[in-house]
N, C-alpha and C positions, 0 to 999 in steps of 0.2 A: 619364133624360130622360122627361119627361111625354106622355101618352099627345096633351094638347093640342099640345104642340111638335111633335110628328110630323107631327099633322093639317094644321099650318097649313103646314109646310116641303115638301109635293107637297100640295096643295091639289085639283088634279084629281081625287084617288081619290075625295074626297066628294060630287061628282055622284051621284045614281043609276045604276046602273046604266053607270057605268064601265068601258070593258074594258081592263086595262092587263098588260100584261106585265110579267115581272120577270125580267133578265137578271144572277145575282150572278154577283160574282168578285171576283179579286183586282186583276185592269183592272192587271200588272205587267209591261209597260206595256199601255194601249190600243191596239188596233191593228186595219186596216181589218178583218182579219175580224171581227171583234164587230160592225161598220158593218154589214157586209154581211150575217150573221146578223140583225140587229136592223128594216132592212129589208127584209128577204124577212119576218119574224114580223108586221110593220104590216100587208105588204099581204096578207097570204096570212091570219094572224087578224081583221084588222079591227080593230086593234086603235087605239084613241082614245091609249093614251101609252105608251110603252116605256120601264120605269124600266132605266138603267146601277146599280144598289145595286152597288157599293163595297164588300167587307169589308174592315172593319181587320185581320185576321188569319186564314187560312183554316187553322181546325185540322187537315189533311192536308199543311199544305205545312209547309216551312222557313222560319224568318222572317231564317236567314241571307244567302239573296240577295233580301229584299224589300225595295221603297223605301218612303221612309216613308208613311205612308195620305196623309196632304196632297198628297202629289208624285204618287200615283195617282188623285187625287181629278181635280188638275190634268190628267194625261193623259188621263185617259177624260173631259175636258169640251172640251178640245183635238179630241179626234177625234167627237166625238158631233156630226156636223155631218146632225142634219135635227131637224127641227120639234116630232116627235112625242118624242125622245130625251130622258130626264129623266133627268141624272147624280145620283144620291142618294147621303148619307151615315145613310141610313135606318136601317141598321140598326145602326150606331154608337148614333146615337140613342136608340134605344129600347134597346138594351143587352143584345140578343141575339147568342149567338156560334154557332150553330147554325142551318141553314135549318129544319127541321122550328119550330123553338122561333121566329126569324123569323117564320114564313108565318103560324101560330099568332098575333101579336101583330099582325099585320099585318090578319088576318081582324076580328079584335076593335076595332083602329083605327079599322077602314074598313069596315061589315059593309054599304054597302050597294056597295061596288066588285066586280067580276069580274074577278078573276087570277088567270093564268095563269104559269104554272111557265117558262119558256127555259132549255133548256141544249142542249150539243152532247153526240154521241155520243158520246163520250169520258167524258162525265161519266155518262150511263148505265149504260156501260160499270164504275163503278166505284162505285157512288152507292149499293149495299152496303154499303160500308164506312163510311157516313155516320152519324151519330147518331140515331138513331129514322128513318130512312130510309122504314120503308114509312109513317109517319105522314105523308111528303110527299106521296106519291102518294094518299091521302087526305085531304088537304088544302087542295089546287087541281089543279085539273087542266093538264098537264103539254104541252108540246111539243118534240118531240126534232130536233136539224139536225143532219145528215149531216156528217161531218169526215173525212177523207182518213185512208187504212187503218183505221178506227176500225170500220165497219159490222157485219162479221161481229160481233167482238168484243159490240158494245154490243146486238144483236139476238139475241145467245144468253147474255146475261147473268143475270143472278141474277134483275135486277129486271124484266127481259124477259119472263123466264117466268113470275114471282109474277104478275105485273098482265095477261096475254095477252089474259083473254079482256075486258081494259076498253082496247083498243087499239080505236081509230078510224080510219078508211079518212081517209086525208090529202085526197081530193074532198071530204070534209065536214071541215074542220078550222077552219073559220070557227064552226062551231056548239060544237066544244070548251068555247071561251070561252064562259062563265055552267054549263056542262056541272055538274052534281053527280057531285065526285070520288066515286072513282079512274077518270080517262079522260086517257088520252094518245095519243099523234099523234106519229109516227115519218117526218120529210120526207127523200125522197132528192132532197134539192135540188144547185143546183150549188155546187160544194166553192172556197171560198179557201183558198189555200195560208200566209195568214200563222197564228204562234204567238208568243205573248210568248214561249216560252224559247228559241225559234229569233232574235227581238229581243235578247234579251239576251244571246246567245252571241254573235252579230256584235257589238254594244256591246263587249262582253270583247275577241275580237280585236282590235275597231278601238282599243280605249285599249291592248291589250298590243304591237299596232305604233307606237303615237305613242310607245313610250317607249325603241322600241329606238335 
């Protein structure tokens, strides 16, 4: 996919001086918490659009219990119910399978947009193990949401300690955004309890009672 296909399919990023968030995942399925994450990130960054990026395949996970990328494309447009929420298949597009290798073609897309990183603690927690990993946090600058038992974990983590001293007081985390990486922002906001794999365990029961 052409660097002009991307441009024109979120068309927002090419404002000047854009501030848009970028929420990846697998979205197996969408579920209010990513709503509720993706909301608090609007109004606490200021942020003008919050892209949902979709991966087709998140090299960490199993692609045996995943639905196919369409049928997630579909769910997380189902749930993306506010104005600012932009469900992408962005990085399909561009034919990146890696966030660091993403944000990278994403910078060069759009060089004149401000993004910013989204993820939960969880994924901090583990975001070590990711392919050229600290090139993220060099990359754009990051914003972390608090997930239910995850905190300790993802605050004494690998990548916790590598980046410390580029951690910002979360009263200034409106100013992150445009910030020159590596700076991130750790929010101990209030916690929703939903998870896709806690969705798809119920799913499982409920089809393994309809069949008894």
């Amino acid at each position: 996919m052409t660097a002009q296909a991307a441009r024109s399919h979120v068309a927002g990023a090419r404002r000047p001086g854009a501030r848009i968030g970028i929420l990846g995942g697998s979205f197996n399925p969408a579920h209010e918490g990513h709503l509720h994450i993706s909301r608090l990130a609007i109004r606490l960054l200021a942020l003008d659009e919050l892209w949902w990026m979709v991966s087709p395949q998140n090299p960490l996970k199993s692609s045996d219990d995943m639905a196919p990328f369409e049928e997630r494309i579909a769910s997380a447009r189902a749930m993306a119910r506010h104005p600012r929420i932009i469900v992408t298949d962005i990085e399909n597009r561009l034919g990146t399978r890696y966030t660091a290798s993403t944000l990278r073609a994403l910078r060069a897309t759009f060089p004149r947009a401000h993004f910013v990183w989204i993820m939960g603690a969880d994924n901090l927690g583990q975001i070590s193990r990711w392919q050229n990993w600290r090139l993220i946090f060099r990359a754009v600058p990051i914003a972390v949401f608090d997930r239910a038992t995850y905190s300790f974990k993802a605050l004494a983590s690998k990548a916790a300690h590598r980046f410390a001293r580029f951690r910002m007081r979360s009263r200034n985390a409106a100013r992150i955004v445009g910030h020159r990486p590596p700076a991130w922002v750790y929010f101990h906001s209030p916690l929703h309890p939903a998870s896709a794999t806690r969705i798809r365990m119920m799913r499982k029961r409920g089809k393994a009672r309809r069949r008894r």
